[in-house]
MIDOSE-1310 file (N, C-alpha, C; in nm, 2 decimals, decimal comma, always signed):
residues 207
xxxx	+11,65/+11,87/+11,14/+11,54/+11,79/+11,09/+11,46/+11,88/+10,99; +11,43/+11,81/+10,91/+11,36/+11,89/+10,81/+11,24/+11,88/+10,80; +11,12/+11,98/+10,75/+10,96/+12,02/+10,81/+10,94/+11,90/+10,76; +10,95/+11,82/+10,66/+10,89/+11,70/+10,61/+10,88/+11,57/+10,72
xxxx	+10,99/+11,57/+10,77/+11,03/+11,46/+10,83/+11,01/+11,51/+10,98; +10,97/+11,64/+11,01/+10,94/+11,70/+11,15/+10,80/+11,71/+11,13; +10,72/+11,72/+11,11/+10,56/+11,69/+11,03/+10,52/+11,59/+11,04; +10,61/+11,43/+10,99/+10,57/+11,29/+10,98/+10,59/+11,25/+11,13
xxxx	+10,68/+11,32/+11,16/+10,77/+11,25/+11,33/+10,62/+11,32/+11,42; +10,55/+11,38/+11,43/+10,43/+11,49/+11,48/+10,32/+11,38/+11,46; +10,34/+11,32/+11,35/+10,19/+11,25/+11,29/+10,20/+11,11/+11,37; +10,33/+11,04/+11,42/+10,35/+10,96/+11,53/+10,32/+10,98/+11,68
xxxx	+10,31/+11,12/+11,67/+10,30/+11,13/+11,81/+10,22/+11,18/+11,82; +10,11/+11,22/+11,76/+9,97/+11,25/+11,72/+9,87/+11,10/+11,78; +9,93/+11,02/+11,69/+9,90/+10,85/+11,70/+9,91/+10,82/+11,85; +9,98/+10,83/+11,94/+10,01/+10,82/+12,03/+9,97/+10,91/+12,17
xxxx	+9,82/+11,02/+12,08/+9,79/+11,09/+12,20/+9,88/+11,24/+12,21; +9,94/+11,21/+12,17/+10,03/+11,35/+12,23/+9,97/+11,49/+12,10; +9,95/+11,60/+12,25/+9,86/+11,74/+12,21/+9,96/+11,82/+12,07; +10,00/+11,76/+11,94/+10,07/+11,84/+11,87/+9,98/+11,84/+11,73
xxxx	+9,82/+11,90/+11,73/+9,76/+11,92/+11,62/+9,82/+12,04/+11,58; +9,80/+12,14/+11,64/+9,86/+12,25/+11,60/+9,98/+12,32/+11,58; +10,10/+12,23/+11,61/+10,25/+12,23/+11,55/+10,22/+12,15/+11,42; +10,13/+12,07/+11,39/+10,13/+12,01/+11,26/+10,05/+12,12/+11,20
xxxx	+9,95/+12,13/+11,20/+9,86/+12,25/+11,08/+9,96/+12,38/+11,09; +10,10/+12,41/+11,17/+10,16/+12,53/+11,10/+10,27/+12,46/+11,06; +10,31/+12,30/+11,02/+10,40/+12,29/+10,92/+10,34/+12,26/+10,77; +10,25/+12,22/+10,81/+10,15/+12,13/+10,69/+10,14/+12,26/+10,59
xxxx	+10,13/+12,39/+10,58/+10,11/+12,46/+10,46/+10,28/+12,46/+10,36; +10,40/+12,43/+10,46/+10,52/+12,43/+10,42/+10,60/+12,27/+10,32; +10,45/+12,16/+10,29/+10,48/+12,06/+10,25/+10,34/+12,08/+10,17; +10,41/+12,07/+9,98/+10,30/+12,00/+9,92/+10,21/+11,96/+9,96
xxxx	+10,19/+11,80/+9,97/+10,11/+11,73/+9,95/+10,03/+11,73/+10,10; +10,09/+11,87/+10,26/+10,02/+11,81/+10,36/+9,90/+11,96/+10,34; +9,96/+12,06/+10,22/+9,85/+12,19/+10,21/+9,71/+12,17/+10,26; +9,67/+12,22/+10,37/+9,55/+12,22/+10,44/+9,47/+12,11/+10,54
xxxx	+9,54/+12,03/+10,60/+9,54/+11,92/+10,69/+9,53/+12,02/+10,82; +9,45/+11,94/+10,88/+9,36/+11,81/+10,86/+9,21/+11,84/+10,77; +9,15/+11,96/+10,77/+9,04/+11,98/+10,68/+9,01/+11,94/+10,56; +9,13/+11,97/+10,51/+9,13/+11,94/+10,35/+9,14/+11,73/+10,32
xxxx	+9,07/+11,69/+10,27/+9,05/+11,57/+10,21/+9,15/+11,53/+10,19; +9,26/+11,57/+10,07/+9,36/+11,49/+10,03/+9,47/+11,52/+10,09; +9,47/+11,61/+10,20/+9,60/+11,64/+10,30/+9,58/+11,55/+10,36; +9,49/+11,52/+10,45/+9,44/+11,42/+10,55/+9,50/+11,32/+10,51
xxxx	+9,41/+11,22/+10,39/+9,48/+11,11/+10,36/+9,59/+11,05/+10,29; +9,67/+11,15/+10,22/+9,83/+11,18/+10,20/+9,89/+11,13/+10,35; +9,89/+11,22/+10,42/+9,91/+11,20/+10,60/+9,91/+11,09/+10,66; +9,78/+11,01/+10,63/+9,72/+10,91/+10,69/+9,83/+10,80/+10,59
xxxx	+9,85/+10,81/+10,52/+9,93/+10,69/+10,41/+10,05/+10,67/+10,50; +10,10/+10,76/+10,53/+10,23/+10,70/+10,61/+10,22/+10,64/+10,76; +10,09/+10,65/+10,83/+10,04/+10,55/+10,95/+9,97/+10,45/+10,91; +9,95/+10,39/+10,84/+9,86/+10,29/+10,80/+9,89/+10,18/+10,88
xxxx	+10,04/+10,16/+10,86/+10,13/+10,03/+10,96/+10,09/+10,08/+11,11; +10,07/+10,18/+11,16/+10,09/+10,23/+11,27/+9,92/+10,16/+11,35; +9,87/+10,17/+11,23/+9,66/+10,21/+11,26/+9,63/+10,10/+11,25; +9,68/+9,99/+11,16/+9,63/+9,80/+11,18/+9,71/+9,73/+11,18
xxxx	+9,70/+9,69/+11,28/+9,75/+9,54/+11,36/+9,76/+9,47/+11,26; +9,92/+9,38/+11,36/+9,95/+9,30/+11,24/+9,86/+9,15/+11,25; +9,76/+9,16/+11,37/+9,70/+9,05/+11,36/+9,60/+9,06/+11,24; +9,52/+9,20/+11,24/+9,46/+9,20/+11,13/+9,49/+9,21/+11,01
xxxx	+9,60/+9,24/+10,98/+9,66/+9,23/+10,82/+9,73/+9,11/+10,77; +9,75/+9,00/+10,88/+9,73/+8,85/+10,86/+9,60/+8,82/+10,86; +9,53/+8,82/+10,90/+9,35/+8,80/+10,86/+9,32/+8,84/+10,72; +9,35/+8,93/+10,72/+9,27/+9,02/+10,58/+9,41/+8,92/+10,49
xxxx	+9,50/+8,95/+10,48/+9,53/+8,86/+10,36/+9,54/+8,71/+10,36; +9,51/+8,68/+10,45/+9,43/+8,48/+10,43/+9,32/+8,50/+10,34; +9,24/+8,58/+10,41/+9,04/+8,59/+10,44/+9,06/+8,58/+10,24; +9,17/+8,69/+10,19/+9,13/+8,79/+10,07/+9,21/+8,71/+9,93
xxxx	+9,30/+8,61/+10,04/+9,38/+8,51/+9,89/+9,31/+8,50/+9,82; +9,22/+8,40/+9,80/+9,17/+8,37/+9,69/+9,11/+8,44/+9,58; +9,16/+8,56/+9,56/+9,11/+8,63/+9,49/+9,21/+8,66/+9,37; +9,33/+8,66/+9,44/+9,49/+8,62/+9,33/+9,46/+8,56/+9,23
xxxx	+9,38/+8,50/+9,19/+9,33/+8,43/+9,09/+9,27/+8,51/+8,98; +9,22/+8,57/+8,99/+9,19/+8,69/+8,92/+9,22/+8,83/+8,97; +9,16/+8,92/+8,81/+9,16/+9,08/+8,81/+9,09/+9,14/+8,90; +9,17/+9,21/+9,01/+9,09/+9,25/+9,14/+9,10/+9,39/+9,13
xxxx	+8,99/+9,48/+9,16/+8,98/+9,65/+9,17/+9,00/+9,66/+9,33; +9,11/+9,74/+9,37/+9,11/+9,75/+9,57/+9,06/+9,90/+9,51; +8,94/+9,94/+9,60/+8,88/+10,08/+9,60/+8,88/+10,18/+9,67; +8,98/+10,24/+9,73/+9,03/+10,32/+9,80/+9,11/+10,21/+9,87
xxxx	+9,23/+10,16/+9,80/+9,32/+10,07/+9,81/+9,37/+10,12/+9,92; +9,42/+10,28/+9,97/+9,52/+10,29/+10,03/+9,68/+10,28/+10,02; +9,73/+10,25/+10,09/+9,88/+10,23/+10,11/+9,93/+10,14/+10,07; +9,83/+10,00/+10,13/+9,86/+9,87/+10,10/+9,73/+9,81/+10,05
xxxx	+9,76/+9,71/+9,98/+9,64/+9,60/+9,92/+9,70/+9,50/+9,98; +9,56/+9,40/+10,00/+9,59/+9,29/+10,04/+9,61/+9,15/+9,94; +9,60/+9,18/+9,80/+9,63/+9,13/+9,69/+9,69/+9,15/+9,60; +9,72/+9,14/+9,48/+9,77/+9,23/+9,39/+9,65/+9,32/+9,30
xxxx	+9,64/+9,41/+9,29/+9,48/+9,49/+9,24/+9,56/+9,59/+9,14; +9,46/+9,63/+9,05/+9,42/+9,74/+9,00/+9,42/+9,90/+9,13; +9,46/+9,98/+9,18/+9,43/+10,04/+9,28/+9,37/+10,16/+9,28; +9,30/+10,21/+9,36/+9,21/+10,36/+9,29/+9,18/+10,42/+9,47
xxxx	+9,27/+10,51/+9,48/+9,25/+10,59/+9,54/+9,26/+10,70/+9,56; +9,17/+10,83/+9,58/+9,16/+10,93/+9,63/+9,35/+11,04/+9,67; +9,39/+10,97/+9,71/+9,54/+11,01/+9,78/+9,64/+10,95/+9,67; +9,76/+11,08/+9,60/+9,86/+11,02/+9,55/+9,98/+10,95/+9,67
xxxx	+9,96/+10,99/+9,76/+10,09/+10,95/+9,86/+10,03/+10,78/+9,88; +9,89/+10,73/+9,92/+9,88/+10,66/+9,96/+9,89/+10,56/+9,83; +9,89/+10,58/+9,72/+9,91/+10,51/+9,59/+10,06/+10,50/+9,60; +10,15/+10,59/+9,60/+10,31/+10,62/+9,64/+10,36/+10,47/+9,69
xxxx	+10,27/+10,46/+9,76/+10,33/+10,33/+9,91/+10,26/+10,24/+9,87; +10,18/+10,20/+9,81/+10,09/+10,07/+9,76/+10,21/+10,00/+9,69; +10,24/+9,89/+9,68/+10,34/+9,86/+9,64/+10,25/+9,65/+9,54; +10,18/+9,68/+9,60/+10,08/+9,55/+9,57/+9,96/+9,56/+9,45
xxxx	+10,01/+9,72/+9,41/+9,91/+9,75/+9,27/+9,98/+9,82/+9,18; +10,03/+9,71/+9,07/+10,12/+9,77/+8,95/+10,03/+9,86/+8,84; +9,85/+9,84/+8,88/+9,82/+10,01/+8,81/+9,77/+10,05/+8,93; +9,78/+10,20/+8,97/+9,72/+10,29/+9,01/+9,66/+10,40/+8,95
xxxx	+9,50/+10,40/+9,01/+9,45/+10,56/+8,95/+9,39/+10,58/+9,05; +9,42/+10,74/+9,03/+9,37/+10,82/+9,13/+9,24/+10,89/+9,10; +9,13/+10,86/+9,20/+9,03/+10,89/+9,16/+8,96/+10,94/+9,28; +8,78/+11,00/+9,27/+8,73/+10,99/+9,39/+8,61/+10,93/+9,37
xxxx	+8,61/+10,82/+9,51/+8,48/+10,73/+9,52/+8,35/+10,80/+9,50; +8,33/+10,91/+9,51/+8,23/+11,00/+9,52/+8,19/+11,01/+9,38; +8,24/+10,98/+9,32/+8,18/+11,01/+9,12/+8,22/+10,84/+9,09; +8,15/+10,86/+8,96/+8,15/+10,75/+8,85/+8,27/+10,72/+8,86
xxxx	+8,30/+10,52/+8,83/+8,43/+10,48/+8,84/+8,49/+10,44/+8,70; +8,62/+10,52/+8,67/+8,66/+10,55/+8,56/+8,69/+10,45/+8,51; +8,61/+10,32/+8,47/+8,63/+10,17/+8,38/+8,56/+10,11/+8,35; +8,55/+10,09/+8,24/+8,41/+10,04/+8,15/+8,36/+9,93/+8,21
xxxx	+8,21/+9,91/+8,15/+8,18/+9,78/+8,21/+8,21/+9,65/+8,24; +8,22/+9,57/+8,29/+8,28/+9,44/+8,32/+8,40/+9,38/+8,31; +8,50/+9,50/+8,38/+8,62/+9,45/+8,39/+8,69/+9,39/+8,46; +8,64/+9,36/+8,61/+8,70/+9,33/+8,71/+8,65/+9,19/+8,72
xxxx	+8,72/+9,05/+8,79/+8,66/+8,96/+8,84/+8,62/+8,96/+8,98; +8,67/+9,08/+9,07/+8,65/+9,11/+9,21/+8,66/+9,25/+9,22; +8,61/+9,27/+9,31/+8,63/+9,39/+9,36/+8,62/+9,42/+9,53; +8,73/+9,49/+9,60/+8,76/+9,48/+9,69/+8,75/+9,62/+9,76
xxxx	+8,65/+9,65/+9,90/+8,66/+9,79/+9,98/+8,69/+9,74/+10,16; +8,82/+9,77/+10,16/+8,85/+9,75/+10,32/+8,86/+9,86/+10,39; +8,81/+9,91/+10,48/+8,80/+10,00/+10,58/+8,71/+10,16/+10,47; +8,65/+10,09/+10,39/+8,61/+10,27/+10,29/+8,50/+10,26/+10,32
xxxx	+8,39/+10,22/+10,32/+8,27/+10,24/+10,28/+8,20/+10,34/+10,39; +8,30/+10,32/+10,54/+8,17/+10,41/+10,60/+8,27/+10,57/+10,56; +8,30/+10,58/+10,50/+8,36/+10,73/+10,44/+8,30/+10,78/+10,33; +8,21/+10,68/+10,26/+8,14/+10,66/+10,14/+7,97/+10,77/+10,18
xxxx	+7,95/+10,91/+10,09/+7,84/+10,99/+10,12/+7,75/+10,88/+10,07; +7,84/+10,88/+9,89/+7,73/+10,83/+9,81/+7,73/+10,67/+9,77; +7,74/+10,57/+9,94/+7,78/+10,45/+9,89/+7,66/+10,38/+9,79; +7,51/+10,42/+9,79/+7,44/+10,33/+9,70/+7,48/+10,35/+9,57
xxxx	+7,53/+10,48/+9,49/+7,56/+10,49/+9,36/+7,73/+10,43/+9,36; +7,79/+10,44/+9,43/+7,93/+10,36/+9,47/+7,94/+10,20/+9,42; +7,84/+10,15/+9,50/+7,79/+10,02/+9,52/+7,71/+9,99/+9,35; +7,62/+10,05/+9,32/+7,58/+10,06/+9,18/+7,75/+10,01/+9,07
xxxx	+7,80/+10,15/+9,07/+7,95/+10,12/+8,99/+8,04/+9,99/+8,99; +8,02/+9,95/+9,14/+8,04/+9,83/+9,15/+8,03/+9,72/+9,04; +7,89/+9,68/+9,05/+7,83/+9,62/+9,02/+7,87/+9,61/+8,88; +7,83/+9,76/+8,76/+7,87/+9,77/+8,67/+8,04/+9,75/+8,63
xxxx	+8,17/+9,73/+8,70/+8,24/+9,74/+8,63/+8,27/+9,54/+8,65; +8,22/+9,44/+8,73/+8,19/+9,34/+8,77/+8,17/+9,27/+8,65; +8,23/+9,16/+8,60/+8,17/+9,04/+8,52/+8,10/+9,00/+8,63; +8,01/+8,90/+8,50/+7,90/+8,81/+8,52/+7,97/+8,73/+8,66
xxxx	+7,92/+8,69/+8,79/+7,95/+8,61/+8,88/+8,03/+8,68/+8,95; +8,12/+8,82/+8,91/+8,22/+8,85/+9,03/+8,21/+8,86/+9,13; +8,29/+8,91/+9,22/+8,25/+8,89/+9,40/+8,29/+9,05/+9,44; +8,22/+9,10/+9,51/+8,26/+9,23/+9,59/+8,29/+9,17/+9,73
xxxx	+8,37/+9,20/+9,81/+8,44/+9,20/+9,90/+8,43/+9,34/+10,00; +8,38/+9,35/+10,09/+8,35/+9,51/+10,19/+8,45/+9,40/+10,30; +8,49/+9,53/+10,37/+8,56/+9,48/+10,54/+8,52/+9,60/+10,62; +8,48/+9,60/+10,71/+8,43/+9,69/+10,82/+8,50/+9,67/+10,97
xxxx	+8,54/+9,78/+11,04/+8,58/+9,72/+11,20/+8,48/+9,69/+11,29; +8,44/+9,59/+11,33/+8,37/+9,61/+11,42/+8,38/+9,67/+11,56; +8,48/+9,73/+11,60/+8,48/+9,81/+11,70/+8,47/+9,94/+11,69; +8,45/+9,95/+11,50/+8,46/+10,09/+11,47/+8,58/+10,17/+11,46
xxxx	+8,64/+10,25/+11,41/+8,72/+10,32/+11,33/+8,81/+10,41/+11,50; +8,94/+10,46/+11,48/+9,01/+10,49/+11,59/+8,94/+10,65/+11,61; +8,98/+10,72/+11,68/+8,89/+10,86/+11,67/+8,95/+10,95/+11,65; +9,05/+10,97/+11,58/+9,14/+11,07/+11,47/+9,06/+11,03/+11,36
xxxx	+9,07/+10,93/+11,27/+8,98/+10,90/+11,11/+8,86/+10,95/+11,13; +8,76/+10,93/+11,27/+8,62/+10,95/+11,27/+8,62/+11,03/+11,24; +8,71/+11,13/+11,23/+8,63/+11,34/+11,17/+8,60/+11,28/+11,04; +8,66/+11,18/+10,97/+8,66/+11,22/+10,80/+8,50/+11,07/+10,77
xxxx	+8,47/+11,08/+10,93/+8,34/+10,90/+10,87/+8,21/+11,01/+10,84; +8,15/+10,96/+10,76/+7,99/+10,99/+10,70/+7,88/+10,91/+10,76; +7,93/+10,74/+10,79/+7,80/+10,69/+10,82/+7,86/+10,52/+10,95; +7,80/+10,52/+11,02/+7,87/+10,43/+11,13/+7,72/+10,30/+11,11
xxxx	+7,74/+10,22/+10,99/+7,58/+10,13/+11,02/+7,60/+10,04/+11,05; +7,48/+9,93/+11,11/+7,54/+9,82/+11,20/+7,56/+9,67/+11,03; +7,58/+9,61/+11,08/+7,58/+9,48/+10,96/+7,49/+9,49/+10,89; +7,38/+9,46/+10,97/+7,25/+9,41/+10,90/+7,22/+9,53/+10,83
xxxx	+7,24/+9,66/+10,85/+7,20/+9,77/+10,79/+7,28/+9,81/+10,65; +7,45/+9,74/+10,62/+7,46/+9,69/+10,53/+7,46/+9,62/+10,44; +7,43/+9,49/+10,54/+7,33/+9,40/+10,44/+7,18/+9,44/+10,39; +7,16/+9,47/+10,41/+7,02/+9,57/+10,35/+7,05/+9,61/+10,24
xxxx	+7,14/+9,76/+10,23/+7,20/+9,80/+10,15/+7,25/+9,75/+10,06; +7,34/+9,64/+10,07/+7,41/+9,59/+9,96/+7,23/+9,49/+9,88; +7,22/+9,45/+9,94/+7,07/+9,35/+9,87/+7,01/+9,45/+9,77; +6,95/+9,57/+9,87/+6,93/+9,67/+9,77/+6,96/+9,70/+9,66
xxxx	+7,10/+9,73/+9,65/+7,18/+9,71/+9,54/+7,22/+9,63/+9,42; +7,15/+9,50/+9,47/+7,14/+9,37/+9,37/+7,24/+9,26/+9,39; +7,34/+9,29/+9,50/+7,39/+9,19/+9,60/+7,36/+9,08/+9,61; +7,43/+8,99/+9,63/+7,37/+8,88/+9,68/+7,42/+8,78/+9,79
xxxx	+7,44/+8,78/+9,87/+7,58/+8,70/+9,98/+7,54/+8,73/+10,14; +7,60/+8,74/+10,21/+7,63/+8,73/+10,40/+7,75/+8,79/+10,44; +7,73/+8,85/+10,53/+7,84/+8,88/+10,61/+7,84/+8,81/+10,72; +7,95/+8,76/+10,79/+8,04/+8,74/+10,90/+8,13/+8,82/+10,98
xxxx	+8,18/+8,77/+11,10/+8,26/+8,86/+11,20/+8,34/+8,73/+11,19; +8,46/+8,81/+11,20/+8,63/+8,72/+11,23/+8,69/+8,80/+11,29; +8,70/+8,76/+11,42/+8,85/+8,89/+11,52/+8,80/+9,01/+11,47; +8,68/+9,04/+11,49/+8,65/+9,21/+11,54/+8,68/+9,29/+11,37
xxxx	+8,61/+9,19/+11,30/+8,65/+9,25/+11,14/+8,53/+9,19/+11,10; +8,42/+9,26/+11,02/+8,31/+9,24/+10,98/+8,36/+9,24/+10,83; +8,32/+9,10/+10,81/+8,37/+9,05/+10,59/+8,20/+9,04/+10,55; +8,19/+9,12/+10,43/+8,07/+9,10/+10,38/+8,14/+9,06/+10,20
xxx	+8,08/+8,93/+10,18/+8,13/+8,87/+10,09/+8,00/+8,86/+9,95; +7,99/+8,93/+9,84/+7,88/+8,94/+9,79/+7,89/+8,92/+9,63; +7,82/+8,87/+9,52/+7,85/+8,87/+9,40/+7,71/+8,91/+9,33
């Protein structure tokens, strides 16, 4: 077996509870892209790209791409897309592995949510964040960017768990707020819309 594929086989059984943190942090310096995992940012979610299948249900990823069709219709930004999009998007994430595996965004860039978002004003007709925001330090200037890369009328799209995130990701969460304390925030921001609960998935739908 080779450390690559004895590393990923570790990150399954990791998922599954079993005590092998530390057989992975001494293969992880012997693989590019896992250099400094779990600490390091883009080891982590390199890592995390190849569980994604593992981490959401396929009930929920039938939900999210009903809930998110209609958006096919137009130019959609997925913002820390991840592995998978649930549309076809523009994709911008943080992780080249998890861009690697996105197979539903014919452009990807790699960027970080944490700075300015590299696209001029009013490009997108949607814009889409599923499971990112509570990873988000600086979601009000995030949410700002939004805004600006948005034509006139477009829709932002947030998805939240409502049971909250598994407790391997929680090392890497910044902020756990309840709905209403999103919805605040987003209003603040110049938002305008409602969130809802569907099967334990909080959709906040906003333009």
């Amino acid at each position: 077996m080779d450390v690559e594929t004895e590393f990923l086989t570790g990150l399954l059984e990791l998922g599954y509870g079993e005590p092998v943190e530390e057989k992975l942090k001494l293969l992880a310096p012997k693989i590019f892209w896992a250099r400094g995992w779990p600490e390091d940012k883009k080891a982590f979610w390199n890592a995390e790209a190849f569980m994604w299948g593992h981490k959401i249900g396929r009930e929920a990823r039938v939900l999210l791409t009903r809930e998110l069709s209609f958006l096919r219709s137009g130019r959609n930004l997925d913002l820390g897309c991840g592995a998978h999009s649930y549309v076809p998007s523009v994709g911008l994430d943080f992780s080249e592995k998890m861009l690697q595996y996105n197979d539903q965004c014919p452009e990807k860039v790699r960027g970080d949510l944490e700075q300015p978002l590299p696209f001029d004003d009013s490009q997108f007709d949607s814009v889409t964040l599923v499971f990112v925001l509570n990873y988000i330090k600086n979601y009000r200037a995030l949410l700002q960017e939004v805004q600006r890369v948005l034509r006139p009328e477009g829709k932002c799209i947030a998805v939240l768990s409502a049971p909250g995130i598994n407790s391997w990701q929680r090392q890497k969460e910044v902020n756990a707020f309840s709905p209403s304390t999103w919805q605040d925030i987003l209003h603040s921001c110049g938002f305008k819309g409602e969130w809802q609960e569907k099967k334990s998935l909080y959709f906040f739908s906003y333009e």
